[in-house]
N, C-alpha and C positions, 0 to 999 in steps of 0.2 A: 589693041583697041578694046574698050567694054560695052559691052551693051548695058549694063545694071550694075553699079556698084550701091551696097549698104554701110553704113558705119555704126559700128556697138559703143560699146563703152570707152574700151579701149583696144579695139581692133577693127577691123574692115574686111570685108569678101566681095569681089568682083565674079561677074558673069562673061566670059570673053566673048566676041561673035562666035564662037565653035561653040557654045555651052557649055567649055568646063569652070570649072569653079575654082577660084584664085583665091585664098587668105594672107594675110597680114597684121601685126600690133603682137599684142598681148597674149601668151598662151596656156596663160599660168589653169584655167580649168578648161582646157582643151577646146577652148570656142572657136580656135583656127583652125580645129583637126586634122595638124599633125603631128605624128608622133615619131619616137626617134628611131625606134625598135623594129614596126611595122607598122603601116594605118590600117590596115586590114584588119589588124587585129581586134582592134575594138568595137568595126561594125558587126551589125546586129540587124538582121532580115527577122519583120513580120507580115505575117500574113502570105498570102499567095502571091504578090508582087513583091518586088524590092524595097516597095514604098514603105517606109516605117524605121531605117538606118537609122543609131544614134550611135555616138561617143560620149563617154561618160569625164569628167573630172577626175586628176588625182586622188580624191576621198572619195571617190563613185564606184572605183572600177576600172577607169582609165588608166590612166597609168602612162608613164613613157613621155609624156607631152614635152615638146621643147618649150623654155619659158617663156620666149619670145621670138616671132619672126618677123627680121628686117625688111625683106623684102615678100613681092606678091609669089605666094607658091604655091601651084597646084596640087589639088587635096586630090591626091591617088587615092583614095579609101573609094571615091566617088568614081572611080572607072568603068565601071562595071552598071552603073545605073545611066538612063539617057539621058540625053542634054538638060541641062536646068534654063527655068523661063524664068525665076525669079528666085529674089534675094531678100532676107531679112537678117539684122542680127541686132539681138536683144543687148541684157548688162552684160553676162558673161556665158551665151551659148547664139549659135546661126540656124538658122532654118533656109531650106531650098525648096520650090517646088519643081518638081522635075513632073513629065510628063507622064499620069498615071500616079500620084503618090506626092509624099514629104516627104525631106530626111532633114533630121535636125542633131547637133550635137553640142560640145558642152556642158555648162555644170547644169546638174540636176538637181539643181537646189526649187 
């Protein structure tokens, strides 16, 4: 079940009742963030909390991104941060707010 789901351009991200965060569609500049290599790898901690996570795009830094996901898949990069309360997703990147902080990923255009 979701508590929140958003819809981008050409992808989606779900909030399930536990808080974690579900992607799907289009991957092509990492707006679903997942990657194929490691999703960890491309997060990025600022400041003294967690809050401030991104994933960059293939021409950003990212790198790895599958082109597209079929189905809804939990974005592991996000394990490590607390439950998210809310969802948005732009043209081609998502934002979460989790409790204490943002994380948002995607193109960085």
């Amino acid at each position: 079940k979701w508590a929140e789901v958003a819809l981008g351009d050409s992808h989606a991200c779900g909030i399930s009742n536990d808080g974690s965060i579900y992607t799907w569609g289009l991957n092509d500049r990492g707006q679903c963030g997942i990657n194929t290599a490691n999703a960890n790898t491309n997060t990025n901690t600022h400041g003294k909390s967690q809050a401030g996570a991104c994933h960059g795009d293939n021409g950003d830094g990212g790198g790895g991104e599958l082109a597209s996901i079929g189905r809804p898949t939990r974005v592991g990069a996000l394990d490590s941060f607390q439950a998210a309360v809310s969802v948005s997703c732009g043209f081609e990147h998502t934002c979460c707010v989790i409790d204490g902080g943002v994380v948002s990923w995607g193109s960085n255009e």
